[in-house]
C-alpha positions as CSV (number, residue, x, y, z in Angstrom):
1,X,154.7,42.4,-96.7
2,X,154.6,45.2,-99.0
3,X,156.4,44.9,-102.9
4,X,157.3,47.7,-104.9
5,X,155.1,48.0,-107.8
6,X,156.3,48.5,-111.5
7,X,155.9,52.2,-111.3
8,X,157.3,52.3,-107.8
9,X,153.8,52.8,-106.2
10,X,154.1,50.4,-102.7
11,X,151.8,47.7,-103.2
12,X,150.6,47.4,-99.7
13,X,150.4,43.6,-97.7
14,X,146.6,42.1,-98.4
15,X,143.9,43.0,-95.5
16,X,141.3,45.4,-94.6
17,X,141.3,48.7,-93.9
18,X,139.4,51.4,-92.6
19,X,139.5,55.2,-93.9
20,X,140.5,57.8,-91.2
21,X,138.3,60.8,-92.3
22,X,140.7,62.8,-90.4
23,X,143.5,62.5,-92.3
24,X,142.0,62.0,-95.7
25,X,140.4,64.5,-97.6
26,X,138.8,65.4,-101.4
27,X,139.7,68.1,-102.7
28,X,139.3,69.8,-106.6
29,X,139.9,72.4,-109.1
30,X,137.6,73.2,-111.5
31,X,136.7,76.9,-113.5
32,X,133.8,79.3,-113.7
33,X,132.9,82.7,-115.2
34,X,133.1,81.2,-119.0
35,X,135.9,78.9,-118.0
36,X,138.1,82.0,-117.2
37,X,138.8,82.0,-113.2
38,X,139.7,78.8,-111.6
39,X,138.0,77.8,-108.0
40,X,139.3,75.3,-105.4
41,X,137.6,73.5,-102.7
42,X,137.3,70.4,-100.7
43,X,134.9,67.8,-99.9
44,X,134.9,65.7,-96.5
45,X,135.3,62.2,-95.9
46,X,132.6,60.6,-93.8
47,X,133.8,56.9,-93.8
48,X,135.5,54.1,-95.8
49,X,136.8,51.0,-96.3
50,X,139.6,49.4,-98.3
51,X,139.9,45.8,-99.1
52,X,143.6,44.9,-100.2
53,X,143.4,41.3,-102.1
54,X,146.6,39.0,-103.0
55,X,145.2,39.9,-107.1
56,X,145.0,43.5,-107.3
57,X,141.9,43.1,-109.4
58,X,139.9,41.1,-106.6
59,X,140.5,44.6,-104.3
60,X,137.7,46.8,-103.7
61,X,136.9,50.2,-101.8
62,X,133.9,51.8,-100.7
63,X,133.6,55.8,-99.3
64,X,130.9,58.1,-98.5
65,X,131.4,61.7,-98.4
66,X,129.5,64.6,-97.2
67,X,127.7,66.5,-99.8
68,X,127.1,70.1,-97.2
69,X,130.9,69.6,-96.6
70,X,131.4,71.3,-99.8
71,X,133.7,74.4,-99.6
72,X,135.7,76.8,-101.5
73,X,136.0,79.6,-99.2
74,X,133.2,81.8,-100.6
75,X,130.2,81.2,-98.2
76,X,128.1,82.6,-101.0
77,X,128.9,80.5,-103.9
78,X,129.1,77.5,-101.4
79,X,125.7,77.9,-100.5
80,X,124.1,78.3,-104.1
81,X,126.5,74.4,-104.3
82,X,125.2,73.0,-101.8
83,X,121.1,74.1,-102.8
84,X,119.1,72.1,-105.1
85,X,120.5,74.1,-107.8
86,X,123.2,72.4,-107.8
87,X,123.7,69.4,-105.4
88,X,120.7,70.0,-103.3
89,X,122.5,68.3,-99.9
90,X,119.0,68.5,-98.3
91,X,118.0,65.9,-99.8
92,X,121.6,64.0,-101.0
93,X,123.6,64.5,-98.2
94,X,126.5,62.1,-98.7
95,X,128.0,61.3,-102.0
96,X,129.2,57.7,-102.7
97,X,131.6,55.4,-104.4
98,X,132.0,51.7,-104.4
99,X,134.5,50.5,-106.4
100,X,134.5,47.3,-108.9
101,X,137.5,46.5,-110.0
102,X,141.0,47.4,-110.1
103,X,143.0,47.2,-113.0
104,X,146.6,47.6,-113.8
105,X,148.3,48.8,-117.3
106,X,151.9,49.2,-117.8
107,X,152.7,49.9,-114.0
108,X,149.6,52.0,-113.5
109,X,147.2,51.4,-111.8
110,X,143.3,52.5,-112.2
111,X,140.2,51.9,-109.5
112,X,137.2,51.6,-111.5
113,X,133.7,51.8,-109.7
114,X,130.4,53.7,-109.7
115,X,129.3,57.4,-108.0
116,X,126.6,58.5,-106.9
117,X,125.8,62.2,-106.2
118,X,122.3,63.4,-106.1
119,X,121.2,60.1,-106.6
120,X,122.9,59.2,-110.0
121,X,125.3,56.7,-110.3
122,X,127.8,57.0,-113.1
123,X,131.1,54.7,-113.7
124,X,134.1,56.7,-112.5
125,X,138.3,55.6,-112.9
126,X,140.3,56.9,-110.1
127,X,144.4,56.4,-111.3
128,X,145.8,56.0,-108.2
129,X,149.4,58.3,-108.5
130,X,151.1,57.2,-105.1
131,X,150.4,54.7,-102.7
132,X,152.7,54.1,-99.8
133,X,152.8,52.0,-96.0
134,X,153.9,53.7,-93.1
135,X,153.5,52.2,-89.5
136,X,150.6,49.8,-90.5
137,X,148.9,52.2,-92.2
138,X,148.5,52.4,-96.0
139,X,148.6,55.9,-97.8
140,X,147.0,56.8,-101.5
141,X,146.5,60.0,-103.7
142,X,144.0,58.8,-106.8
143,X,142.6,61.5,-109.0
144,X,140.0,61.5,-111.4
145,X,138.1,63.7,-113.6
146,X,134.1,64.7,-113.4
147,X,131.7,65.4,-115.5
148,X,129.0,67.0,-113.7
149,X,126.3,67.1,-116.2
150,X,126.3,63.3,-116.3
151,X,125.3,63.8,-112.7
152,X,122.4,66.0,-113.5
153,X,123.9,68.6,-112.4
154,X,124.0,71.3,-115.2
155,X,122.9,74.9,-113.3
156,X,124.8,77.7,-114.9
157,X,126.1,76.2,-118.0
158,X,128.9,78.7,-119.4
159,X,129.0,80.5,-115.4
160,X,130.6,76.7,-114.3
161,X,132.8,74.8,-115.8
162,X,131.6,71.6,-116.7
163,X,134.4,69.7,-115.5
164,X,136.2,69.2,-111.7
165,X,139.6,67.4,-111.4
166,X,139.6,65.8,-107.9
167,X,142.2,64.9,-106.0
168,X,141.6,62.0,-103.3
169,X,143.9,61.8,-100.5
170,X,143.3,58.9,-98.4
171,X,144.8,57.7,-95.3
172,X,143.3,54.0,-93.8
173,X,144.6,51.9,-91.1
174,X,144.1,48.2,-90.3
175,X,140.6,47.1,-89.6
């Protein structure tokens, strides 16, 4: 049964579940031109799975999402993204994220784990902002903030911001 957290995110009932890449989605907001014009886009999910424990901190997730799914709505800049200047999704096509623990501070609560784009893994906390139940089904926005250079990925420095804020909406049902 699901319990009401102390910062009135819905703890959702223990289990496994599975991602629906339909309904869940990546999307960000980061800057470029020397920081001045800010660019949205989205990333998709391929696949994912979510495993609720009775101790939050026993929980884990894992999601892979596709790299040449990139997109901001300029098929130019999209494609100069998704080269090896910048992700090179020829040879990385899916970006990862396994999580390691989850950990909970004053009501809030954080998913710590590792990503991995273009083959480097790097420790990333996702605070999760809403989680919610609905028919089965268990409902989460997490955000997070990356730093691409500690991906390798530093084309264009001063042209791109260094920084993306993502914002992960996921949607999983029961496995």
């Amino acid at each position: 049964m699901s319990q009401t957290a102390a910062n009135s995110l819905t703890v959702p009932a223990p289990g496994t579940y599975t991602i629906d890449p339909g309904r869940s989605s990546i999307t960000f907001r980061t800057r470029h031109v020397f920081g001045l014009a800010g660019v949205d886009g989205s990333f998709s999910v391929l696949s994912g799975r979510i495993r609720l424990a009775d101790e939050a901190a026993e929980s884990d997730a894992t999601a892979v999402i596709d790299a040449t799914s990139f997109t901001t709505g300029n098929d130019t800049r999209d494609k100069v993204v998704r080269s090896d200047k910048y992700l090179a999704t020829g040879t990385h096509p899916h970006i990862s994220f396994t999580s390691d623990a989850v950990r909970e501070s004053q009501g809030d609560y954080a998913l710590h784990g590792e990503l991995t784009v273009r083959g480097t893994t790097r420790p990333v906390e996702l605070l999760i902002e809403h989680s919610d139940t609905r028919a089965g089904e268990i409902i989460f926005r997490a955000t997070t903030k990356i730093d691409r250079y500690a991906f390798g990925v530093t084309a264009d420095k001063g042209m791109t911001a260094r920084y993306l804020n993502l914002t992960l909406d996921v949607v999983a049902s029961p496995a």
